[in-house]
LUMTORNU-86872 format. One line per 3 residues: their letters; for each residue x, y, z of C-alpha. Coordinates in Angstrom, 1 decimal. Layout:
% LUMTORNU-86872
a = X,Y,Z  ...
This chain:
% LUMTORNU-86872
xxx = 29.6,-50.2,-40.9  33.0,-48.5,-41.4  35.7,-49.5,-39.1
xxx = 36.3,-45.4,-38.0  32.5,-45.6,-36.7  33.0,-48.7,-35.2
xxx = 36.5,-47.5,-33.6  34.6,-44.2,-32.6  31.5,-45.4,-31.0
xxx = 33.5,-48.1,-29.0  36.5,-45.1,-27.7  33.8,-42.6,-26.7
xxx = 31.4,-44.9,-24.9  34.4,-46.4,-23.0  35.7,-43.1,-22.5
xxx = 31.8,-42.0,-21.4  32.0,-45.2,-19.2  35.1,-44.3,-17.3
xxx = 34.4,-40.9,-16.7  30.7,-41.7,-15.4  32.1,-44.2,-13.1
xxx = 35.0,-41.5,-12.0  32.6,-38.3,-11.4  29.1,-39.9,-10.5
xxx = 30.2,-42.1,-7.5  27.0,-42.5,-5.7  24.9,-45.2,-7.3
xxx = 25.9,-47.8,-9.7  27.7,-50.7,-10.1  31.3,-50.3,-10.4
xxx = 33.9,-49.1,-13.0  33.2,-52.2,-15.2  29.4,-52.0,-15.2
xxx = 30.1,-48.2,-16.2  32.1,-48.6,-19.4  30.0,-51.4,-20.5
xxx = 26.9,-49.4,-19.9  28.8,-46.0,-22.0  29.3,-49.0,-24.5
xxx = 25.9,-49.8,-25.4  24.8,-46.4,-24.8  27.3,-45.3,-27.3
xxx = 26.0,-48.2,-29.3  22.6,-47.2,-29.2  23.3,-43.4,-29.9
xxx = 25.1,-44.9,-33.2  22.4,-47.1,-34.5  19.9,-43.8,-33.7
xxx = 21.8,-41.5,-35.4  22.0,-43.7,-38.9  18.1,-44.7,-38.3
xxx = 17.2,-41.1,-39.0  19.2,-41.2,-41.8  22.1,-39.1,-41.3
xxx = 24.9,-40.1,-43.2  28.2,-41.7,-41.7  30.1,-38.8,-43.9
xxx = 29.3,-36.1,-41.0  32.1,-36.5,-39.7  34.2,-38.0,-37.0
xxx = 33.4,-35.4,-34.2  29.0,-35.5,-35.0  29.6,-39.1,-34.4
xxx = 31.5,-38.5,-31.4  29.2,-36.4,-30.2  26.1,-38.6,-31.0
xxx = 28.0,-41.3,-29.3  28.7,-39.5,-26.3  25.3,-38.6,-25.7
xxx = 23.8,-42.1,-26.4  26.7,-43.5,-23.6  25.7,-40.5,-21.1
xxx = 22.1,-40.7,-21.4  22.3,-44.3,-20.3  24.4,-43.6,-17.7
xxx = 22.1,-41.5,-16.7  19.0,-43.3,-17.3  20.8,-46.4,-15.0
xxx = 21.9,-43.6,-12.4  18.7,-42.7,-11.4  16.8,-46.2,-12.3
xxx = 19.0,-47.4,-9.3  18.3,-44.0,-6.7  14.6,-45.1,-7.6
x = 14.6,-49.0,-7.2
């Protein structure tokens, strides 16, 4: 991987992270739990969007964008795993 995805993935998912812990307050498991979950969401969005072989040249804000989503649909997927448990 380049070091500008890396860097990317990793700002946006802690960004995702600390903006999920900050608006969605009910459920979860604390500011750290949150940016370590936007972090391997972000991860995951990453490693989906180069598995369906779009190319790292798209361009800094796709890949923010794909890394946002990946961080935020985990967040999500944890929020309401834990209103369910």
């Amino acid at each position: 991987m380049y070091l500008d995805i890396v860097a990317t993935w990793a700002l946006v998912g802690l960004t995702a992270g600390g903006l999920a812990g900050s608006l969605i307050r009910p459920g979860g498991y604390g500011l750290l739990a949150d940016l370590l979950l936007g972090l391997a969401g972000s991860l995951v969005g990453t490693v989906i969007f180069h598995a369906l072989a779009m190319p790292p040249e798209a361009g800094g804000f796709v890949m923010a964008v794909v890394a946002f989503a990946g961080a935020g649909s985990v967040i999500l997927g944890q929020r309401w795993w834990y209103a369910h448990a």
